[in-house]
C-alpha positions as CSV (number, residue, x, y, z in Angstrom):
1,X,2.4,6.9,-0.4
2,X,3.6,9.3,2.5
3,X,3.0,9.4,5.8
4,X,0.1,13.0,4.5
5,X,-1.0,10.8,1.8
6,X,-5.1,10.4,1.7
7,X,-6.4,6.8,1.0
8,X,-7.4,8.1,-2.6
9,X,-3.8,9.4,-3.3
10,X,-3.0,6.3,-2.1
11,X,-4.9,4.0,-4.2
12,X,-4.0,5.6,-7.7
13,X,-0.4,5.1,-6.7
14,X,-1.1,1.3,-6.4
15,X,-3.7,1.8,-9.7
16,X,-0.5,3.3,-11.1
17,X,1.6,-0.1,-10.7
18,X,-0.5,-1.5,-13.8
19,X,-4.1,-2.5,-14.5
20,X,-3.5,-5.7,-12.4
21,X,-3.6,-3.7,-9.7
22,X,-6.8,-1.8,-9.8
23,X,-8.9,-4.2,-7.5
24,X,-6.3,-3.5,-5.3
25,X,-7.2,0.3,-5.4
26,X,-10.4,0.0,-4.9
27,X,-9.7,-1.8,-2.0
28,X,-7.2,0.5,-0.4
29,X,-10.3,3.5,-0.9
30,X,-12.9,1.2,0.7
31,X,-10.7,0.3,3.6
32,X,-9.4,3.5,4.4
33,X,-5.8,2.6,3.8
34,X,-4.0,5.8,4.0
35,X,-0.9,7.4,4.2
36,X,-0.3,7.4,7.9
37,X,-1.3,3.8,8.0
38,X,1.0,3.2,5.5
39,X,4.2,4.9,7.3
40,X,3.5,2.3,10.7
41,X,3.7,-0.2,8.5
42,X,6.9,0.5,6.9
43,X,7.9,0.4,10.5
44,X,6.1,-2.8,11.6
45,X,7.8,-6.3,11.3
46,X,6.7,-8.0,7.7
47,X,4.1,-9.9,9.4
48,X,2.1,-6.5,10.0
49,X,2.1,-5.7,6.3
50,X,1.3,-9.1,5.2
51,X,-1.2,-8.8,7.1
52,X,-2.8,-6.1,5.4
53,X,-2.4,-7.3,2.1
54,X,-4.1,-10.1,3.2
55,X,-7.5,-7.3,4.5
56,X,-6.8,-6.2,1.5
57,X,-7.8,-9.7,-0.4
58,X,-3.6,-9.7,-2.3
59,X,-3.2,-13.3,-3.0
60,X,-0.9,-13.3,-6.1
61,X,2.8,-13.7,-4.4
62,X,4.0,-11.1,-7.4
63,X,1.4,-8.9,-6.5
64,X,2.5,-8.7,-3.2
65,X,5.9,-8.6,-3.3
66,X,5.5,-5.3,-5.9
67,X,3.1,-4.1,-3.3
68,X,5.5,-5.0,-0.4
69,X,8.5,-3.0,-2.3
70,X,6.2,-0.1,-3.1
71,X,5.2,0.6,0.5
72,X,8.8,0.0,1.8
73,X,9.9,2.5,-1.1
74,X,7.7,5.1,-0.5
75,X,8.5,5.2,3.4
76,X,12.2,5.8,3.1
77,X,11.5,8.5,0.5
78,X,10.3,10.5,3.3
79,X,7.0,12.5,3.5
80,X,4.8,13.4,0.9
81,X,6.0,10.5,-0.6
């Protein structure tokens, strides 16, 4: 999920957290969620990315908290991913 990451790349990384995740994917791809918007959110304060896993219709507190940690992972392994 890197700052050069498309919204496809993207969305099979969170496909790849498990089959709960897949609606999830789908919505990444049809909201454009890529990796660049990714990256400004690993800066933003929490209430930015909750805010986008809300847009992006994550209810399930689990769900987002593996979501949450994903993101922030991702950012501070640098780009590409």
């Amino acid at each position: 999920m890197g700052a050069g990451a498309s919204a496809t790349n993207v969305a099979h990384e969170v496909a790849a957290l498990g089959p709960a995740y897949a609606p999830y994917a789908a919505a990444v791809t049809d909201n454009g969620v890529d990796g660049e918007l990714l990256s400004t959110l690993q800066d933003g304060d929490a209430s930015e990315l909750d805010g986008a896993l809300d847009a992006l219709g994550v209810t399930n507190q689990l769900h987002r908290r593996k979501l949450s940690l994903a993101v922030r992972e991702r950012g501070s392994a640098g780009p590409g991913g």
